[in-house]
Wavefront OBJ file of the C-alpha trace (Angstrom):
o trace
v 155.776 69.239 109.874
v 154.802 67.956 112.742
v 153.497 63.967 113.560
v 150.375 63.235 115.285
v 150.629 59.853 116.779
v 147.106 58.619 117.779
v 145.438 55.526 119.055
v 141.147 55.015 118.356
v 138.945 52.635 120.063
v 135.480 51.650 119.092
v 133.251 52.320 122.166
v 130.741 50.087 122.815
v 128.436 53.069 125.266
v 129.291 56.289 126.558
v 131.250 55.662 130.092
v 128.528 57.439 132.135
v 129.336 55.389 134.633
v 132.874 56.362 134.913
v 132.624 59.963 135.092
v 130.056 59.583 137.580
v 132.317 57.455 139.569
v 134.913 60.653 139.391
v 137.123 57.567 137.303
v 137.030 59.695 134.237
v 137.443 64.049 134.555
v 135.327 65.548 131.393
v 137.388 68.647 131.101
v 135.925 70.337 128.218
v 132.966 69.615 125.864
v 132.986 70.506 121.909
v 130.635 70.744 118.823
v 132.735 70.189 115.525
v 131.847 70.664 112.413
v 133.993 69.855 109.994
v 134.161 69.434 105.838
v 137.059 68.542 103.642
v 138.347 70.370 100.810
v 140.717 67.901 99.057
v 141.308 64.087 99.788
v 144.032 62.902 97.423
v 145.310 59.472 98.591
v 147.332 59.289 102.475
v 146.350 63.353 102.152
v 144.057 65.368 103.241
v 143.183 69.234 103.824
v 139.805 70.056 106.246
v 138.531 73.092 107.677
v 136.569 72.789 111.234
v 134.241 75.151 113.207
v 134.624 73.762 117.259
v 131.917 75.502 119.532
v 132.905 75.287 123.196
v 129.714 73.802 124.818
v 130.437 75.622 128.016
v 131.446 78.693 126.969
v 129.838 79.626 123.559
v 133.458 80.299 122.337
v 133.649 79.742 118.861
v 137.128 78.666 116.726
v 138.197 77.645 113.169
v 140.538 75.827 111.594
v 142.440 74.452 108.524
v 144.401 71.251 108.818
v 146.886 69.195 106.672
v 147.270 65.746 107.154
v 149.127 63.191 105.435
v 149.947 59.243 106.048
v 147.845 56.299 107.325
v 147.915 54.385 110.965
v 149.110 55.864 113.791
v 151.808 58.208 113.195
v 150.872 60.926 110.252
v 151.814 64.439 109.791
v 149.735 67.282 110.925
v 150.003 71.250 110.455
v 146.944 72.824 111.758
v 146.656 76.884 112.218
v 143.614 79.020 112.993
v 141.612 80.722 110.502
v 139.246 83.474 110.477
v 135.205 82.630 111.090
v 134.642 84.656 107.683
v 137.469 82.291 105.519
v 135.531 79.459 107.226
v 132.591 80.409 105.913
v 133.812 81.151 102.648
v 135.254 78.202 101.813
v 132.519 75.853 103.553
v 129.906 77.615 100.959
v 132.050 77.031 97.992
v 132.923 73.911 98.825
v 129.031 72.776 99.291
v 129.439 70.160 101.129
v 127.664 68.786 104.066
v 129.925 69.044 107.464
v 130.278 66.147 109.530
v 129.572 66.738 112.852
v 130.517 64.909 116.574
v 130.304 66.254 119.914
v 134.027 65.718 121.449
v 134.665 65.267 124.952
v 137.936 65.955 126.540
v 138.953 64.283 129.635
v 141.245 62.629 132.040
v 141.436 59.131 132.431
v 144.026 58.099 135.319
v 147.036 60.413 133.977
v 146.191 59.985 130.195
v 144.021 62.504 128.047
v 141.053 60.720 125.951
v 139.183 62.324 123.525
v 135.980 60.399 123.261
v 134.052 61.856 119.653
v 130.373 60.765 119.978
v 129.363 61.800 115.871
v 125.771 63.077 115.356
v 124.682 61.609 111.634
v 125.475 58.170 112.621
v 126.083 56.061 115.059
v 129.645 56.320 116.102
v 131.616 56.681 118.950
v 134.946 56.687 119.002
v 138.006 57.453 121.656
v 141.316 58.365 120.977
v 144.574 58.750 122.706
v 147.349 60.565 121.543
v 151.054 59.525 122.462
v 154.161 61.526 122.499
v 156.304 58.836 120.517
v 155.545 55.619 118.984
v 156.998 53.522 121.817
v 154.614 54.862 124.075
v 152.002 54.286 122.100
v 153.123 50.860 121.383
v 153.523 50.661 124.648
v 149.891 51.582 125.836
v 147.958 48.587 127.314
v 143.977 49.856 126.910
v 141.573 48.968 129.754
v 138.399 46.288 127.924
v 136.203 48.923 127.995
v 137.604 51.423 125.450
v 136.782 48.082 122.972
v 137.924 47.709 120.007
v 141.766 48.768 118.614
v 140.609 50.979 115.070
v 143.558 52.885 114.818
v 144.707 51.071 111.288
v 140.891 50.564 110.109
v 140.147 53.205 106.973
v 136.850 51.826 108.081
v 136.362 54.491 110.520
v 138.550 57.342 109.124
v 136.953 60.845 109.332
v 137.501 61.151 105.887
v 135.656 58.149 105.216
v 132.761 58.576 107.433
v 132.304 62.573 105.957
v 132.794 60.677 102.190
v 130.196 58.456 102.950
v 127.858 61.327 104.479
v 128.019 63.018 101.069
v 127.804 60.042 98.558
v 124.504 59.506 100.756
v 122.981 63.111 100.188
v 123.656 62.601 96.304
v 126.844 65.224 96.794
v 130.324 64.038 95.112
v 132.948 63.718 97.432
l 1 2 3 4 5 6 7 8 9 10 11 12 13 14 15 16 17 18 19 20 21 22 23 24 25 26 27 28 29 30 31 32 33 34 35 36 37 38 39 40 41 42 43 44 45 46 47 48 49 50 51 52 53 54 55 56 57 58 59 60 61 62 63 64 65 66 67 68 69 70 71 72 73 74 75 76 77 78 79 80 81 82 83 84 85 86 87 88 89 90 91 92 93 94 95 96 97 98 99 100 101 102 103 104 105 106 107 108 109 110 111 112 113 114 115 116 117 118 119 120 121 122 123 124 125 126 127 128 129 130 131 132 133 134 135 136 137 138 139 140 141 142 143 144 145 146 147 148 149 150 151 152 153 154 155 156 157 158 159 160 161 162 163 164 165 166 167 168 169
């Protein structure tokens, strides 16, 4: 199985400034939807539909993650539009959804996930090992460290989406 090893910040504003300053690269833009089907504990299983904002291009997902912090194990593959759909209906759930931009920042990737039913924005790094990401020294304006805070978990924010449309979650 393989780790994901992942840093989030709390932004305080979207850096408009920087990208228009050429200091940050937006390299792609995304609409995600995505819904979980089982949250046990550290684990949890989620399906996602990601739109390519440029392009139209649609793809799906089903990922498995398990563990807490900064280091967890991931195994995502792609999935048909029509199991997507499927399972989405039966499940019944509302999706959460973010717009994700992907950019360069100096030599590092950021994801920076700007979420549409509240307001959230969040930016995340992810590291090849632990000692690089224990490593990592943050500039002041990606704000707040979150990465250990179940506060802002997807899984939290999409359990607290449903409890507030009257849907268990």
């Amino acid at each position: 199985m393989a780790i994901e090893i992942e840093r989030k910040y709390l932004l305080e504003a979207y850096p408009v400034e920087l990208i228009q300053e050429g200091i940050i690269v937006v390299e792609k833009e995304q609409f995600i939807e995505q819904t979980y089907l089982a949250l046990d504990g550290d684990q949890e299983l989620r399906v996602r539909k990601i739109t390519d904002l440029t392009s139209g291009r649609l793809e799906f997902t089903h990922t498995f993650k398990k563990g807490w912090g900064i280091a967890r194990e991931e195994v995502e593959y792609a999935i048909s539009e029509g199991l997507y759909d499927q399972v989405v209906k039966a499940h019944g759930a509302i999706p959460l959804t973010k717009r994700r931009v992907t950019a360069r920042w100096d030599s590092t990737i950021i994801e920076i996930d700007d979420y549409a039913q509240i307001s959230l924005l969040v930016l995340e790094v992810e590291f090849p090992s632990l000692e690089a990401a224990d490593a990592f020294v943050p500039p002041a304006w990606f704000g707040q460290d979150i990465s250990t805070d179940k506060q802002y978990s997807n899984k939290k924010v999409w359990r607290d989406l449903q409890l507030q449309a009257g849907r268990e979650a």
